[in-house]
C-alpha positions, 0 to 999 in steps of 0.5 A: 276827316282826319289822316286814318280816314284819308287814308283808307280811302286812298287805299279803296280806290288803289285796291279797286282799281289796281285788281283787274277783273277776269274775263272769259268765254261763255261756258257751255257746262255747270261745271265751268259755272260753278267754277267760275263763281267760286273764283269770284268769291276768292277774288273777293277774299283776295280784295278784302286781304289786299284791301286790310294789308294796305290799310295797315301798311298806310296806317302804321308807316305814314304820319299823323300830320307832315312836319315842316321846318318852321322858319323863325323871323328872328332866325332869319335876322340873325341869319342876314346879320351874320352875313353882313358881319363877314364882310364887315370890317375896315378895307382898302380899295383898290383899281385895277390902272393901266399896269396892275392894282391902284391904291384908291381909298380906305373902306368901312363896311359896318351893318349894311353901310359903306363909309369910304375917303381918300384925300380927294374923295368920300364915298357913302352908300350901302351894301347887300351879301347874298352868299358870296355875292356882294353888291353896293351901291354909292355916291361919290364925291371928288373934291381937291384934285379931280380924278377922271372915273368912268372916262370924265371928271366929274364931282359927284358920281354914282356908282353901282358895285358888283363882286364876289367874296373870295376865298382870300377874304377879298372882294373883287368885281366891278363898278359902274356908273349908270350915266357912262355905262360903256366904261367900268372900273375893276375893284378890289376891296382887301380886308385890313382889319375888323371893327373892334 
């Protein structure tokens, strides 16, 4: 069955069920009969010129087939790669300390991958971008002097980061260790220069 054919039948049963049949009163004389019989026959020339108009209306107005935007799975790659390389690029790291903003570490974010060290840590792990959201997870490791993080001094911890991208190109949020849930860190990641 195809659209046209569809359609005439959505167009009978509006056409036959939105046309209310007229009741009346039993009818003592012939005249009244015949009356009422010529009536019935304009009521069915009503239908017929209802039932064509709408047929017309809904063969010429409505497509064949409903369009539907296609979504390409290489579009849909090229789409998440353009999300990761906004953010993508060499970043300092910054904790929020007892007073104001912390030099932490230097970052690189590069295809989904977080690479960062100091001089008494390195961190590797990955990182997703939903819109302005962004979320990393990560391994770091302490060596040389350690450094107390979510309120112990441990060698190696594991962190969970989640943060919004503002409109200064900065992505700040928080970090938290799924062992010590209690404590968190606020970060800051800065951009100090692209990949080139």
């Amino acid at each position: 069955m195809n659209g046209e054919e569809e359609n005439k039948e959505v167009v009978e049963e509006i056409v036959a069920t939105d046309v209310p049949e007229e009741t009346s009163a039993p009818q003592a004389d012939e005249g009244n009969a015949k009356k009422e019989k010529k009536g019935k026959k304009g009521k069915k020339g009503k239908k017929k010129r209802d039932k064509d108009m709408a047929e017309e209306i809904f063969v010429t107005d409505s497509p064949e087939e409903p369009s539907f935007p296609q979504v390409d799975e290489a579009e849909a790659q090229e789409e998440e790669k353009k999300r990761k390389l906004s953010v993508e690029g060499i970043r300092k790291v910054e904790v929020m300390g007892p007073y104001e903003w912390e030099e932490f570490a230097t970052a690189i974010l590069q295809n989904g991958r977080y690479f960062e060290a100091s001089a008494d840590h390195y961190s590797a792990g990955s990182y997703d971008v939903n819109g302005k959201v962004f979320t990393m997870d990560l391994q770091l490791h302490q060596h040389g002097k350690l450094r107390t993080l979510f309120g112990e001094k441990e060698k190696q911890v594991s962190v969970r980061f989640e943060g919004k991208i503002k409109k200064n190109d900065k992505i700040v949020g928080k970090a938290i260790s799924p062992r010590h849930k209690k404590y968190d860190l606020r970060l800051r990641l800065s951009r100090l220069s692209d990949l080139d």
